[in-house]
NUSEKE-515682 format. One record per residue: residue in three letters; x, y, z of N, C-alpha, C, CB in turn. Coordinates in steps of 0.02 Angstrom, whole numbers, plus 50000, padded with zeros to 5 digits. Glycine has a CB too. Layout:
N
ALAXYZXYZXYZXYZ
...
This chain:
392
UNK500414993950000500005000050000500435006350000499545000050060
UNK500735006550027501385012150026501765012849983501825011950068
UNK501915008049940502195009849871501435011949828502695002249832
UNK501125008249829500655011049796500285019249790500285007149812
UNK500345020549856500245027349862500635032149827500285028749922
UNK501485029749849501935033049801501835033949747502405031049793
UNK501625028749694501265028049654500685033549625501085023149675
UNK500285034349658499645038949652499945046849649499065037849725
UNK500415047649720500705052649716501205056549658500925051649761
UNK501425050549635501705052349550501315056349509501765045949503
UNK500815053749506500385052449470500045060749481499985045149490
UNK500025062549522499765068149545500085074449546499605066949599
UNK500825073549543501405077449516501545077949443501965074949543
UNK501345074749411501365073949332500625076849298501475065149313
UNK500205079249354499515081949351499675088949374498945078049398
UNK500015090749404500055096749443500575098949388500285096249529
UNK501085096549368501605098049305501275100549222502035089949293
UNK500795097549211500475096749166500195104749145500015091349184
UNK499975108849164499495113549146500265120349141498675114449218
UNK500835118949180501465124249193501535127449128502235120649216
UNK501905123749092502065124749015501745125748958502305120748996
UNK500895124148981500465125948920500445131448914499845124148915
UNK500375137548960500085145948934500655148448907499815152148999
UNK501315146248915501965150448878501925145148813502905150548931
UNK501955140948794501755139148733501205141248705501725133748729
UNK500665140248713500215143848682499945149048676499955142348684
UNK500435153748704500325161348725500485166248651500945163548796
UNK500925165148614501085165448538500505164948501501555160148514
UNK500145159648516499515159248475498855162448489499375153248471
UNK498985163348560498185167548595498115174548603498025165648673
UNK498855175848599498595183648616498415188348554499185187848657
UNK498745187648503498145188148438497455188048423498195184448403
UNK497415183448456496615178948423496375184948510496505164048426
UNK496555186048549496345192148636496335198448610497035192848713
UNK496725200048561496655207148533497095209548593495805210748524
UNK497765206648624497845210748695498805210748689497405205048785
UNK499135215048715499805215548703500165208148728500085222248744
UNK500815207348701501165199948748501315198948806501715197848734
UNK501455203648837501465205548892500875203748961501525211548874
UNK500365203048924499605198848964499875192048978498775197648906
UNK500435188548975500595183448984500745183649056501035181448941
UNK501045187849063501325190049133500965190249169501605195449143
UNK500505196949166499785197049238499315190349225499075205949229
UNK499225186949175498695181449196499375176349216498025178249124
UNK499885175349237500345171049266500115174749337501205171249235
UNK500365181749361500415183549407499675183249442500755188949398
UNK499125182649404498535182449463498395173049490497625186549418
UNK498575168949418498665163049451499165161349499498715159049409
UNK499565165649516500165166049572499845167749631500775171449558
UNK499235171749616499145175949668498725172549708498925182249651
UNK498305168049687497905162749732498145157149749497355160649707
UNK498775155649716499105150949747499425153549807499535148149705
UNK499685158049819499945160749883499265159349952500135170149864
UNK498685161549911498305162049955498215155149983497765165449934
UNK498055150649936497795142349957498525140250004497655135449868
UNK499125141349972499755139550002499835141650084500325143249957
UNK499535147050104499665148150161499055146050216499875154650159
UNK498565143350180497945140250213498065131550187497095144650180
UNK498665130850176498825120950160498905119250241499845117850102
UNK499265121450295499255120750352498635120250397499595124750366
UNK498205124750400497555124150403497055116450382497405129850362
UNK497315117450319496695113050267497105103850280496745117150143
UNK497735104950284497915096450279497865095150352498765093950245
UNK497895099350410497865096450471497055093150502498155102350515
UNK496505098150471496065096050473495685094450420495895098550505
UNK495955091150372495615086550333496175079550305495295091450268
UNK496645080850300497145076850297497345079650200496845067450321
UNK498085076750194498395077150121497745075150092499115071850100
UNK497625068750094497215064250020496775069650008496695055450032
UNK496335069850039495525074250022495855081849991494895076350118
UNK496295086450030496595091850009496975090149932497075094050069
UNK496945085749910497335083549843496985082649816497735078749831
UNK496445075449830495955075249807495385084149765495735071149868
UNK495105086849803494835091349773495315098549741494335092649821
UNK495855097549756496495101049733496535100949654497185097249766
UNK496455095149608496645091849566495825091349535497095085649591
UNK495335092049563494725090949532494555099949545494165083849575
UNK494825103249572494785111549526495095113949496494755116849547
UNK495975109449470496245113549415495845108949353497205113949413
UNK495605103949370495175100649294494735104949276494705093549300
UNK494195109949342493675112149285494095118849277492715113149308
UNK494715121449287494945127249269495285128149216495225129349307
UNK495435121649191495615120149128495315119549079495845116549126
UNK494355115249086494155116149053493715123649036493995111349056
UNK493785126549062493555133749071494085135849043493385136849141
UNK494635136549049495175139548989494955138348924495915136348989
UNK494855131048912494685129348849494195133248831494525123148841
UNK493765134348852493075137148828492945144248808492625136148876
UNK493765148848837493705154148854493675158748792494155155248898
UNK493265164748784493275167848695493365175548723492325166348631
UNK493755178448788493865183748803494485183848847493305186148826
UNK494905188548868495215189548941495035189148984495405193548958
UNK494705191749000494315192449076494135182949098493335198549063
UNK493905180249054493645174149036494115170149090493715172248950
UNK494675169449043495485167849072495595167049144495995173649055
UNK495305176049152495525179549231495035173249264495205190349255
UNK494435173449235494115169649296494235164049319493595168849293
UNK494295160049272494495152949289495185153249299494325147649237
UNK495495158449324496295158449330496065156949424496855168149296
UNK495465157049453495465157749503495485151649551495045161249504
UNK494945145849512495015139549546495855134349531494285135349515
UNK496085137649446496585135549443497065136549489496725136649400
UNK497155141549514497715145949563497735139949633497335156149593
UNK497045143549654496735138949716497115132949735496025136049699
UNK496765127349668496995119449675497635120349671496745113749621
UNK498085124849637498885121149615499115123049685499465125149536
UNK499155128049746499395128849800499305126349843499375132349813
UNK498685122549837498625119549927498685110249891497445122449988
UNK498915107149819499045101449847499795101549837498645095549820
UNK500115105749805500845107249795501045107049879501005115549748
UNK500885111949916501145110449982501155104750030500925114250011
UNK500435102750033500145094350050500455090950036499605091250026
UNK500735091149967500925084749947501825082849972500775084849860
UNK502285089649950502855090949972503195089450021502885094949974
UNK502525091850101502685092350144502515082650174502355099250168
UNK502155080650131501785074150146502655068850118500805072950081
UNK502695067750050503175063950048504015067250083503135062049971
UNK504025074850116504555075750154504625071150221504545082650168
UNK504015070850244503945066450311504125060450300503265065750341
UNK503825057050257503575051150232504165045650194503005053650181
UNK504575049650158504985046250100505795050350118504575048350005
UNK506075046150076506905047950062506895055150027507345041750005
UNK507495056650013507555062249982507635061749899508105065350014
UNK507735054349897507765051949798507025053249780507975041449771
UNK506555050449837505905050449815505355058049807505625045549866
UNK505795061549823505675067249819505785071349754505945069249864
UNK506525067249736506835072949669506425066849610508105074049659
UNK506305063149627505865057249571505285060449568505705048549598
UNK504885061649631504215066649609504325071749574503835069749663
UNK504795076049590504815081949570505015082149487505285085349616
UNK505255073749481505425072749405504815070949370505955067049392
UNK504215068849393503585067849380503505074449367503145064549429
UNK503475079649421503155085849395503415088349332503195091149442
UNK504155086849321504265088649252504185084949181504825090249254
UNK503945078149226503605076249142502975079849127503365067649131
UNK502475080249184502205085649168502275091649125502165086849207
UNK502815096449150502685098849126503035100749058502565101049161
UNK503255097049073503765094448953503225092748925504515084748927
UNK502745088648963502235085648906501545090748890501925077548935
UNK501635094948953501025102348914501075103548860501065109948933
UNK501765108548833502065108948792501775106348716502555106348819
UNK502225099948729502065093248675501295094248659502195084248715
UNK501045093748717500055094148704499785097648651499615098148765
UNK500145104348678499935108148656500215111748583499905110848704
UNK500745108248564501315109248494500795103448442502455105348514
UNK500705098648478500125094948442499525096248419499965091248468
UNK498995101148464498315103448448498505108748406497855105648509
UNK498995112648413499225118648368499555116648282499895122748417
UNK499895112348285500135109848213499695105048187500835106548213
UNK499215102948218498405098048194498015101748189498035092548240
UNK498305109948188497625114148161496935114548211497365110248087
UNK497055111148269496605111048316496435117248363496785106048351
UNK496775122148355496935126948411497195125348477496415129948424
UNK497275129748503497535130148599497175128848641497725136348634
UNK496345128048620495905127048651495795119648650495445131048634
UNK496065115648608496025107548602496405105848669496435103748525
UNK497245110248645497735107548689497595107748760498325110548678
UNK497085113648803496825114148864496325104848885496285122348856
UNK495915106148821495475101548824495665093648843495195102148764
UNK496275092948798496645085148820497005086248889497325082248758
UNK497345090448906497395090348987496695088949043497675098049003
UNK496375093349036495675093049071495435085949079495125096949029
UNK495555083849008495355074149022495795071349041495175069048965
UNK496305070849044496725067749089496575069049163497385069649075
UNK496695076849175496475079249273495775073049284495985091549287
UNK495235070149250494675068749252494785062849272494325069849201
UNK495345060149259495575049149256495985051449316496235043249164
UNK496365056749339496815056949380496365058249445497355061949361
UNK495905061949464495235065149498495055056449554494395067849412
UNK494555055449492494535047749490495205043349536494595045849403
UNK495465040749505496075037049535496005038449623496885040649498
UNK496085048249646496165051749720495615050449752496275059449724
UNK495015048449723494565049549766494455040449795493885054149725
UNK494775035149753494855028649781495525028649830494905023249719
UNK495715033549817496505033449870496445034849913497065036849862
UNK496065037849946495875042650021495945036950065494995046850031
UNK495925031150078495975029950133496885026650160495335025550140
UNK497095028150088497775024550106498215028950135498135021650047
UNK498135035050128498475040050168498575041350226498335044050161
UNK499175041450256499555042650332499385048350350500345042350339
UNK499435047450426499205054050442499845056450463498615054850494
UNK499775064450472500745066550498500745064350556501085075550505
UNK500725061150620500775058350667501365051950645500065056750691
UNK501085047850584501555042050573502015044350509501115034550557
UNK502465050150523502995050550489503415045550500503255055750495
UNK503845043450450504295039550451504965040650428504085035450427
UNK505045047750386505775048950372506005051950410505955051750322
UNK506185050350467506545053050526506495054850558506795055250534
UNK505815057050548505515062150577505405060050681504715063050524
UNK505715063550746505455060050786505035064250834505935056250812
UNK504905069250814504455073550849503665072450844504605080150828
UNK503175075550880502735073650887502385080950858502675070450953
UNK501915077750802501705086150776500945087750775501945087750692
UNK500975093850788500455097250837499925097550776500705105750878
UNK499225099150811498775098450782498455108050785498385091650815
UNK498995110750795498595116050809499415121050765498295117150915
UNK498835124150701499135128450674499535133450670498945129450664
UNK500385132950653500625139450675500415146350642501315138950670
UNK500315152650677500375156850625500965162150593499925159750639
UNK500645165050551501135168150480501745170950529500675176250421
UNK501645176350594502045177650639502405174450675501865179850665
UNK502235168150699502505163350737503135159950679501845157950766
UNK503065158250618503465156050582503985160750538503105152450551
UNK503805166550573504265170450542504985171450589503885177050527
UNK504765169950652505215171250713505565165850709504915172250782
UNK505535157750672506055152950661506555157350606505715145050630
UNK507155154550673507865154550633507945152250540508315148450680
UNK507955154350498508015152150444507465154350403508105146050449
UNK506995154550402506365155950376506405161850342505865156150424
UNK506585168050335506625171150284506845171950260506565173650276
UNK507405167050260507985165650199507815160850156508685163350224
UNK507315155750190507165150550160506615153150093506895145450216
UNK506305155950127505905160950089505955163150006506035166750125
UNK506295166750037506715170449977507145164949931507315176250015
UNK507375160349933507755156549899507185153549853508195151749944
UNK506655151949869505965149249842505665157249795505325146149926
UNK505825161249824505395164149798505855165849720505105170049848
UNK506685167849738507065167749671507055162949605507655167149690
UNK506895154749655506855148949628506405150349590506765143749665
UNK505695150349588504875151849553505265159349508503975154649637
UNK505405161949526505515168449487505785168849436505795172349512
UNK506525162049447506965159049379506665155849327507455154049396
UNK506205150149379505895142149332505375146349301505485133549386
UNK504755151649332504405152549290504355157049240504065152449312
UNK504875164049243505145168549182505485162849116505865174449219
UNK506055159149159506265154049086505685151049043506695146849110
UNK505225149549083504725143249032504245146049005504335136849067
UNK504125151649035503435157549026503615159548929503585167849103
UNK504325164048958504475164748904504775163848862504485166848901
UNK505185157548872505415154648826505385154948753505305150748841
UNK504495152448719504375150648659504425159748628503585145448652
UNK504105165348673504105169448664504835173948641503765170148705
UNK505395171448685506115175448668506465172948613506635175248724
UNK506135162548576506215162048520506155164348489506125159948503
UNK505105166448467504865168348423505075177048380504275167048451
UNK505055181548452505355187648443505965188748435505245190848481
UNK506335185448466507135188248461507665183048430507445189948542
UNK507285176848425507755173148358507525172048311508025167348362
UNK506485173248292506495173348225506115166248228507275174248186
UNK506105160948259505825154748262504915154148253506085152048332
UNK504675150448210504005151448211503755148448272503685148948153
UNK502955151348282502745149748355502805140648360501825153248371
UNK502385138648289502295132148314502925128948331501945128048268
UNK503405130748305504065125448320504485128548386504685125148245
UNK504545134448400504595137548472504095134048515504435145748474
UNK503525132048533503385127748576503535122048591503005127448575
UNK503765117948544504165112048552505015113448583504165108748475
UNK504985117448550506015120148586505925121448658506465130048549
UNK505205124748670505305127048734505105123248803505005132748733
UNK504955116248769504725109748824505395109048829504235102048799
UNK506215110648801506645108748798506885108848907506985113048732
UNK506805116648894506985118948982506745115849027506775125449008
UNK505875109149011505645105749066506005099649061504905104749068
UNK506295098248983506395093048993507215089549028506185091548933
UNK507635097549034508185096549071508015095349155508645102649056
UNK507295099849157507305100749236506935090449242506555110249275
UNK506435088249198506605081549208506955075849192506325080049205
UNK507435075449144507955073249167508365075749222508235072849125
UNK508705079049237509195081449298508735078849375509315091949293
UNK508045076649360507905075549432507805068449431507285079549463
UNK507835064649373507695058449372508485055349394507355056349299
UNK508955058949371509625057849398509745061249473510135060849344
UNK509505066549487509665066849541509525060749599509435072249552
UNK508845057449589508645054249657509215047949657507735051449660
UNK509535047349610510195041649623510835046249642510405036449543
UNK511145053449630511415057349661511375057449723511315061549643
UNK510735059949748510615060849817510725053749875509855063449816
UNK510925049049860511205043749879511725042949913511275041149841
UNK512135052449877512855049049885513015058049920513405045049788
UNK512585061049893512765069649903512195070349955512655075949822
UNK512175076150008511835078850048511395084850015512265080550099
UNK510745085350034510315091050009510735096249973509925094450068
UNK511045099450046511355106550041511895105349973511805109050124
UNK512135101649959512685099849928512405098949836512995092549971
UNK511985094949857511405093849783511075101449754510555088349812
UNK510915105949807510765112049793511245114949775510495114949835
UNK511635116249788512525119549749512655117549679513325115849790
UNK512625110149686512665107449617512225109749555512535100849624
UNK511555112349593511085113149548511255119849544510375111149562
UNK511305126049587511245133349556512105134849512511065140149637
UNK512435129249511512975129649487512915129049396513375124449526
UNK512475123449384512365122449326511735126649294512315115849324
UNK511265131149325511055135649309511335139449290510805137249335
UNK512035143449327512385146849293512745146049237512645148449323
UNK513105140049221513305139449154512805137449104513825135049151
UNK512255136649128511675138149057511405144249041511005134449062
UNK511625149049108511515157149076512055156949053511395164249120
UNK512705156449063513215159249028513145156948938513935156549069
UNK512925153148928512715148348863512265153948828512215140148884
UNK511745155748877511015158348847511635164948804510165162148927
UNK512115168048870512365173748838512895174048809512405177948869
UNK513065170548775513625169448706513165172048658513915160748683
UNK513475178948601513155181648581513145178048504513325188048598
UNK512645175548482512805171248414512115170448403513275163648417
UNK511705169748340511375168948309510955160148298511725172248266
UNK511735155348325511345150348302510895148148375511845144148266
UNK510505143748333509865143048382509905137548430509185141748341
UNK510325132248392510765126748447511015129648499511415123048419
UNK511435134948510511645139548592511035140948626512055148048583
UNK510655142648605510015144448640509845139148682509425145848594
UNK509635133748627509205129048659509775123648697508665125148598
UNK510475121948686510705119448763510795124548789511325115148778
UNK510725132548799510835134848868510255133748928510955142048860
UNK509425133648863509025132448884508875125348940508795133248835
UNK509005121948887509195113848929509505113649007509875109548881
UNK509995117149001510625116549048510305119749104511365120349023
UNK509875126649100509625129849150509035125049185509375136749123
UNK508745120449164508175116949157508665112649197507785115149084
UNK508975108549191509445103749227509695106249274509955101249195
UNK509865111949301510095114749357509565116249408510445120249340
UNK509165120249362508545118949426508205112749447507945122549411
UNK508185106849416508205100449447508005099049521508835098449440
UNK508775099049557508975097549621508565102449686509795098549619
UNK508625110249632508745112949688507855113449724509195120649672
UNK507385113049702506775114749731506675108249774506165116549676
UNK506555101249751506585094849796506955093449864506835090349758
UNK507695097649853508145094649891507915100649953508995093849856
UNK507575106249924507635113049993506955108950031507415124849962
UNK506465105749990506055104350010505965098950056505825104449972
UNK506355094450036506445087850096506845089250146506765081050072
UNK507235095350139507905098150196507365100250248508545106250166
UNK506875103950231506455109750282506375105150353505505112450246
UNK505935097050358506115094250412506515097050442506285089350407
UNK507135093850453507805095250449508055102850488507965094950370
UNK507935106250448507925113250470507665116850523507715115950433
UNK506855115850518506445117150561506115113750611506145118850537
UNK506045106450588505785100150636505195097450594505505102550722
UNK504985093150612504425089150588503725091450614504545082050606
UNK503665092450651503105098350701503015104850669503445100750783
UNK503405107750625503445113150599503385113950515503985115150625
UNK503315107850489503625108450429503025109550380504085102250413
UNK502565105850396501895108550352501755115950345501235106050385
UNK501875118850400501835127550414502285130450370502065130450492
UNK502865127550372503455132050332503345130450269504265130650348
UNK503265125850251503155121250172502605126350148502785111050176
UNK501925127050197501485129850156501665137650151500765128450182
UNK502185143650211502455147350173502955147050129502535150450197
UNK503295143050123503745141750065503415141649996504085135350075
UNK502965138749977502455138449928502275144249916501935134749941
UNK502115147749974501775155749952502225159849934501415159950007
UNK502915158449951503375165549938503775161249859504145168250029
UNK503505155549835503815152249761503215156449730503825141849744
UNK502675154549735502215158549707502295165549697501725157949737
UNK502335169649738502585177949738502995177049693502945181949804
UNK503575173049709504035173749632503815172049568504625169649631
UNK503445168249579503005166549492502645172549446502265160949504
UNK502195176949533501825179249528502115187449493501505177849587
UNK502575187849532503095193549522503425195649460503595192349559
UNK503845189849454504255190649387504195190649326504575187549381
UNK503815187549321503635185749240503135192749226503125176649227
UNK502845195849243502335201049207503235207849237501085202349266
UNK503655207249284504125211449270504465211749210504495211049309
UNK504675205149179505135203549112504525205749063505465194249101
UNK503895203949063503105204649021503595214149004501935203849098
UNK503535217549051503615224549035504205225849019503455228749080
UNK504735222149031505345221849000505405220648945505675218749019
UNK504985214548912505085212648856505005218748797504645207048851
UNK504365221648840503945225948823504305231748766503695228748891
UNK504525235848834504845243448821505515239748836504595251448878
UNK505765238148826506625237348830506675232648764507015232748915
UNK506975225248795507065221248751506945214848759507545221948733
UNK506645209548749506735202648761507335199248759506395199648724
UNK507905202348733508545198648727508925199448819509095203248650
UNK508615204148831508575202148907508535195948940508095204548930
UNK508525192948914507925185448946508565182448981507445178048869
UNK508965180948972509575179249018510115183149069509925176948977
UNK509715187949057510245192049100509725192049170510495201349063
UNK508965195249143508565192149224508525185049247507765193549225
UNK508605181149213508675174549247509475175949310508805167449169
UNK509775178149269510535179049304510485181649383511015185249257
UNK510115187549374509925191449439509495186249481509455198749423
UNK509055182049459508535177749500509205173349546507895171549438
UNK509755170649487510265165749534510265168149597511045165449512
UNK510695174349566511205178749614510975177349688511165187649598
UNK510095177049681509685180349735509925172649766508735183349721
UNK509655167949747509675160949770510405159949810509585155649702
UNK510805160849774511445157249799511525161249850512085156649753
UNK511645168249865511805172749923511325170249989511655181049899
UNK510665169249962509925166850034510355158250036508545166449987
UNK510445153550008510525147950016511065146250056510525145549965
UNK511635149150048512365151950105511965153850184512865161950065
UNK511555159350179511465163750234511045156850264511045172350219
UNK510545154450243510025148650278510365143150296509435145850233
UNK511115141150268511325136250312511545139150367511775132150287
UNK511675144650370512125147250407511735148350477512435153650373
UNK511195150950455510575153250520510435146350557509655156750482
UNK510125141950496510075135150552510585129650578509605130650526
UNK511225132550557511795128250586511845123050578511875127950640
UNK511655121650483511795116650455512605116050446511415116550397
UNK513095110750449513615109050422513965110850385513595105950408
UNK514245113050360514585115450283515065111750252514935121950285
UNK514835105850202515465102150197516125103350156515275096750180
């Protein structure tokens, strides 16, 4: 039963992955047909950011008294009808609305779930989910490079996700009873964890926590400017047509899933903190790639890759560390602000570069990723440092 769950939980990360990569692929094709500048890519990213913060910081709340399964469960059965409500959508505003239940579901089972296999599982099994989430979200992409070159529109490509969330829905709602409660953690966990909610103040006064913060929030700020706009810094600034820029630009998920399918046999041998180094290390030499100044389109797309492979390690490994950091009694609380301040960065950045792209230039596109590192590596130093992790 416990592998099996693992199982489901895959399954549910490759659902939550799934919907990431569709609006920057198919964003080339919609905002034409919206009558609305490119730049709208940004604020409808940033308002689906913006309810994820909200659900993210009520996951503590919602999994203590209802448990992970059910909080997943209906998590995953409101980004289905928010998807199919994308599909359907023949305005902006349209978008905005159903940007709302989408937001909702992706924050409160992203945290549930995180904070659930942190207790629960190793730290391989963590960067393996997190490699689920990126088949996810390579295969939006694909979805959606498919409904678009079959002449189907962007509205097909919403539509075949939506039926999938529908078999996946299904599957959670027979799973509910196999789920542990946080009482029977098992990864190490040996504290005894409270049933009574910390709040936003109380978790701000742990040692580490607003460093931790911030490293999540640079993290979301990197992963979702790269993928957002990816097909977009093809299309405009190398000239690539949309339909085949959406396929290039599953490229960046598909480093971040490979690099995590390898990491969970890495992490075997390397420590979190150590796996996280590894990873903002190879981010940087895929910006340095992005910025070799040359025309051909091969530099692009392995710098693209490479940045995608670097971020890998680093979101899984901060995530199974937090235990660790903070305690097992604490970690659902921090997990679900950690979630909220990745979100802010989702929510944040991408409609900043949206206006960059704007009035400046899109050839920008690697130099703000650069600044997102910077932010990471300086908070990731300072947070071992606060909780008097090791330094090997």
């Amino acid at each position: 039963m416990f592998h099996l769950l693992l199982a489901i939980i895959y399954l549910s990360f490759i659902s939550l992955g799934l919907p990431d990569g569709m609006l920057g692929a198919a964003w080339p094709s919609m905002y034409p047909e919206f009558e609305v500048p490119v730049s709208f890519a940004g604020l409808l990213a940033m308002f689906i950011s913006a309810q994820t913060i909200i659900s993210s910081l009520f996951s503590d709340r919602l999994t203590k008294r209802f448990g992970a399964g059910k909080v997943t469960t209906v998590s995953v059965a409101m980004t289905m009808v928010a998807l199919f409500g994308f599909s359907f959508s023949t305005s902006m505003w349209q978008l905005f609305l159903w940007a709302i239940p989408y937001g909702l579901g992706g924050g409160s089972v992203d945290a549930s779930l995180n904070n659930y296999v942190a207790l629960h599982y190793e730290s391989r099994h963590m960067s393996w989910l997190h490699c689920m989430w990126g088949v996810g979200a390579m295969s939006g992409p694909y979805i959606m490079s498919f409904a678009l070159t079959g002449g189907q529109g962007w509205n097909m490509g919403y539509r075949y996700v939506g039926i999938l969330q529908i078999v996946l829905t299904i599957i959670l709602i027979f799973s509910i009873p196999l789920w542990k409660k946080p009482q029977d953690a098992v990864n190490g966990a040996t504290e005894v964890v409270s049933d009574k909610p910390l709040t936003l103040k109380e978790i701000m006064k742990l040692p580490g926590a607003k460093e931790i913060m911030i490293v999540f929030f640079g993290y979301c700020a990197l992963e979702q400017t790269a993928g957002l706009w990816a097909s977009s810094y093809m299309v405009l600034y190398k000239g690539i047509l949309a339909e085949t820029a959406a396929s290039y630009a599953s490229l960046f998920y598909l480093g971040i899933t490979i690099g995590r399918a390898i990491s969970g046999f890495i992490t075997m041998k390397l420590s979190d903190r150590n796996m996280i180094r590894l990873g903002l290390g190879i981010i940087a030499v895929g910006i340095a790639v992005l910025l070799i100044p040359t025309s051909m389109e091969v530099v692009s797309l392995i710098g693209l890759m490479l940045v995608g492979l670097g971020c890998a390690p680093v979101y899984p490994c901060v995530i199974h560390s937090t235990p660790d950091y903070f305690g097992a009694d604490k970690s659902q609380a921090v997990i679900g602000v950690q979630m909220a301040s990745a979100y802010a960065g989702s929510c944040v950045a991408p409609p900043v570069f949206g206006w960059i792209a704007n009035h400046v230039n899109i050839g920008l596109y690697p130099v703000y990723l650069l600044i997102a590192l910077a932010l990471m590596v300086v908070l990731h130093e300072r947070l071992l440092h606060k909780t008097k992790v090791a330094i090997d």
